[in-house]
N, C-alpha and C positions, 0 to 999 in steps of 0.2 A: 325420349321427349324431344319435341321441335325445338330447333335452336334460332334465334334468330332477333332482330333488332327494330327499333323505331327508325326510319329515313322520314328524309321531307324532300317533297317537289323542289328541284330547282329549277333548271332551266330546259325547254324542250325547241328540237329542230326540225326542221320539216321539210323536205328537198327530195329530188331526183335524180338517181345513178344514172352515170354513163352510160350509153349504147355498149356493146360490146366489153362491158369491164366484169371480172369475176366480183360477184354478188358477195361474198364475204369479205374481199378485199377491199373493199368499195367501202362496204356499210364500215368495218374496222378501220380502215382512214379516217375517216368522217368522225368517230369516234376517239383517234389519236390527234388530228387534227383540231378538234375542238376540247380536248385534257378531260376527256368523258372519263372519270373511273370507276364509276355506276349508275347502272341505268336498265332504261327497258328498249327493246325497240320492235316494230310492226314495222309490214308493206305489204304493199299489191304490186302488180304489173302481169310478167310475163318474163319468160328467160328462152334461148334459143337452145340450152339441153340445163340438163341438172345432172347434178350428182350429189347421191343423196347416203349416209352412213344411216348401221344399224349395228347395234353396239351387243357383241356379243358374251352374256355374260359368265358360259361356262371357260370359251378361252382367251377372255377379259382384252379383247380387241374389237375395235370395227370392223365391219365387211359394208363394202359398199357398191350402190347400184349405181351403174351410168346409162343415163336416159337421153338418147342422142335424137329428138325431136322437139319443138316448139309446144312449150307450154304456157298455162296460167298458172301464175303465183294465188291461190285462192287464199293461203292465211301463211303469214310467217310473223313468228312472234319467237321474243329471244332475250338475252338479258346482256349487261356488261359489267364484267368486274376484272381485278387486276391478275394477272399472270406474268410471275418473271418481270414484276412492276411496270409493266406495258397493261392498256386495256386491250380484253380481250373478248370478242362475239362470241357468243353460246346462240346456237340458233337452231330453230325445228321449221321445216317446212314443209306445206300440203301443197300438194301442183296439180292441175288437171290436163287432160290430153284431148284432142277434137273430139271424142266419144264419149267425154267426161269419164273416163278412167281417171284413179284416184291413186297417185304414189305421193309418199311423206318419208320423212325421217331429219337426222341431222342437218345441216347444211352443210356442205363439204366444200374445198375450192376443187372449180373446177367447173361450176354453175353459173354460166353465162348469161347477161343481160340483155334482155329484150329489151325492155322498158320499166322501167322499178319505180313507184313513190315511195318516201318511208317516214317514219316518223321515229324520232329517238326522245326520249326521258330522263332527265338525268336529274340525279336524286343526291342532295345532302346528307351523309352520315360516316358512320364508322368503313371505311377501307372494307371490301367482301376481294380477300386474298385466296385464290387457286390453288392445292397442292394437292398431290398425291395421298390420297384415301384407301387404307390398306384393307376394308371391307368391300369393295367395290373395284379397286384397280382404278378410279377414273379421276381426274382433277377436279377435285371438289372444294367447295369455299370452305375454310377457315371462319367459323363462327364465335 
């Protein structure tokens, strides 16, 4: 059965990362910086390469892609909640390439800023705490 809680809106931001800043770093500052410890967040732009994980789950690690060209951020959508009582980005992202080839996956550091807008959500409720999930391997919220 789905586990899960009532939030309410609270407050939302809306801004532009750095040229040249790692896109996870970025957005999680932004986030530690403003005492986000749940939330949503989206963006557009553009990055000058990505690197992107894929989680694999028979030997319960990432494997990840690095894409050493200029792309568009076509959707990146992600959530925040606490780990190791720091906020923490959870992020998936779609990117396209001049051909409109389509790679996606986690968001990893390591994916550099073209140009990014983003918007975050941050949401009134119960604390969504991270830990280790013994079905899965993976840091999952505490419900």
């Amino acid at each position: 059965m789905a586990k899960y809680n009532e939030i309410k809106y609270g407050r939302t931001f809306m801004g532009r990362l750095k040229f040249g800043g790692d896109l996870l770093e970025e957005l999680s500052a932004s986030c530690e910086q403003n005492e986000i410890r749940l939330g949503s967040i989206g963006a557009l732009g553009a990055v000058q390469k990505a690197r992107v994980g894929f989680y694999n789950q028979q030997a319960r690690e990432y494997e990840f892609l690095e894409i050493d060209k200029p792309m568009e951020i076509t959707n990146l959508t992600g959530n925040v909640s606490l780990r190791d009582g720091k906020p923490m980005v959870h992020a998936h992202i779609t990117l396209c390439d001049s051909k409109g080839n389509a790679f996606g996956g986690h968001l990893a550091p390591g994916t550099i800023i073209f140009a990014c807008e983003f918007i975050v959500h941050s949401y009134d409720g119960p604390d969504y705490v991270r830990d280790y999930d013994e079905d899965t391997g993976l840091p999952l919220w505490l419900i």
